[in-house]
C-alpha positions as CSV (number, residue, x, y, z in Angstrom):
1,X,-36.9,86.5,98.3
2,X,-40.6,86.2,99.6
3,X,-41.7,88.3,102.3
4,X,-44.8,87.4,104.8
5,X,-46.2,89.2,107.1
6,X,-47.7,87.7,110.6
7,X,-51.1,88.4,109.3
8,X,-50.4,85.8,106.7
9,X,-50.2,82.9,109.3
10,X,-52.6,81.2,111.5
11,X,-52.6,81.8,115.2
12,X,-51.2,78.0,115.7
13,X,-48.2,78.2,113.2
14,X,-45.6,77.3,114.6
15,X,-42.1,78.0,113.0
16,X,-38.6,76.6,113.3
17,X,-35.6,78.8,113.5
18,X,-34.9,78.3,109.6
19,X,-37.9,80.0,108.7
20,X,-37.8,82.4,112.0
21,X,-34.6,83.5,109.9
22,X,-36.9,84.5,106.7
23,X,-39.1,87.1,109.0
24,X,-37.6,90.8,109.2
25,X,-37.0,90.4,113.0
26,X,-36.6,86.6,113.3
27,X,-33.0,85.6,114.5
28,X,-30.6,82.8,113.7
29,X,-29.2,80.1,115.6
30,X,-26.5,81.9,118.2
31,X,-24.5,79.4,119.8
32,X,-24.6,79.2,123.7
33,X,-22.1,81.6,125.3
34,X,-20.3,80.8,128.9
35,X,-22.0,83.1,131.6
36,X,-19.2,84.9,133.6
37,X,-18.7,82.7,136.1
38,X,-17.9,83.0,140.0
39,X,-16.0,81.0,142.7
40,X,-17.1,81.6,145.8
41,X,-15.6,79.0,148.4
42,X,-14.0,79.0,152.3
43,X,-11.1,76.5,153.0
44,X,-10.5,76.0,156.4
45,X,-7.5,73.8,158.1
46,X,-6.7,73.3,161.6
47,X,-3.3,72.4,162.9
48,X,-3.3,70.8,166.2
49,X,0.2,70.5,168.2
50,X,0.9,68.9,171.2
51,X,4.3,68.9,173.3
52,X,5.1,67.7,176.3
53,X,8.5,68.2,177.5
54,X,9.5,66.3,180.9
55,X,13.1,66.8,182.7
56,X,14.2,64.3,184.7
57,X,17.5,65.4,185.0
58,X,19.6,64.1,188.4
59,X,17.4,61.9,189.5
60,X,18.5,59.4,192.2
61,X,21.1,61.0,193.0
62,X,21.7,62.3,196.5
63,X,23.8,65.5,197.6
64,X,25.0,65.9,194.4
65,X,26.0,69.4,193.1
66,X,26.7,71.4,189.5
67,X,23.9,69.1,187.8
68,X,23.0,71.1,184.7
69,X,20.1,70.9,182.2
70,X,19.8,73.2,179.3
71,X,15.8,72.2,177.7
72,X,14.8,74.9,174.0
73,X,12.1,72.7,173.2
74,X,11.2,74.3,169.7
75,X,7.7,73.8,167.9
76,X,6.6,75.4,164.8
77,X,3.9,74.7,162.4
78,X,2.8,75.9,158.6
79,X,-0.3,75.8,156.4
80,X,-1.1,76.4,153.0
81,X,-3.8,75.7,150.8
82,X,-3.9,75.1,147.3
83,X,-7.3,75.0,145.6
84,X,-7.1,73.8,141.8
85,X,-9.7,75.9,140.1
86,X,-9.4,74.5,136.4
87,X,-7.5,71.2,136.0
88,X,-3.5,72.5,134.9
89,X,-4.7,75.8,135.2
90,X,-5.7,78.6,137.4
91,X,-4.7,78.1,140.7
92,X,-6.3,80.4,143.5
């Protein structure tokens, strides 16, 4: 194998990575590596309820006694967000 040294070539040589390879020091080709990468993002959901409950419970009717009305109006409500990272994958 021949060796050169920098003060062989001209100040406008320009080399390509096969003979970068040939100088002590020179590098090969390393393929492109994925940088670590973050996920930074804010999901935000709102749930708005409404409920009106209205009674109208003996109307028209006059001296009337032992009317009873019994009214639990329950009202829940539940989010949940699922974000797909990778497609099949990670889910965060």
């Amino acid at each position: 194998m021949s060796s050169i040294t920098i003060s062989d070539l001209a100040h406008r040589t320009q080399l390509d990575s096969q003979e970068m390879s040939a100088v002590r020091g020179g590098t090969f080709y390393f393929p492109s590596f994925l940088s670590s990468t973050d996920f930074a993002f804010s999901t935000q959901q709102m749930i708005g309820q409404t409920q009106n409950v209205s009674n109208a419970n003996g109307n028209n009717a006059a001296f009337v006694t032992g009317i009873d009305s019994k009214v639990k109006p329950v009202q829940t409500a539940q989010n949940t967000n699922t974000i797909n990272v990778f497609p099949g994958g990670l889910v965060a």
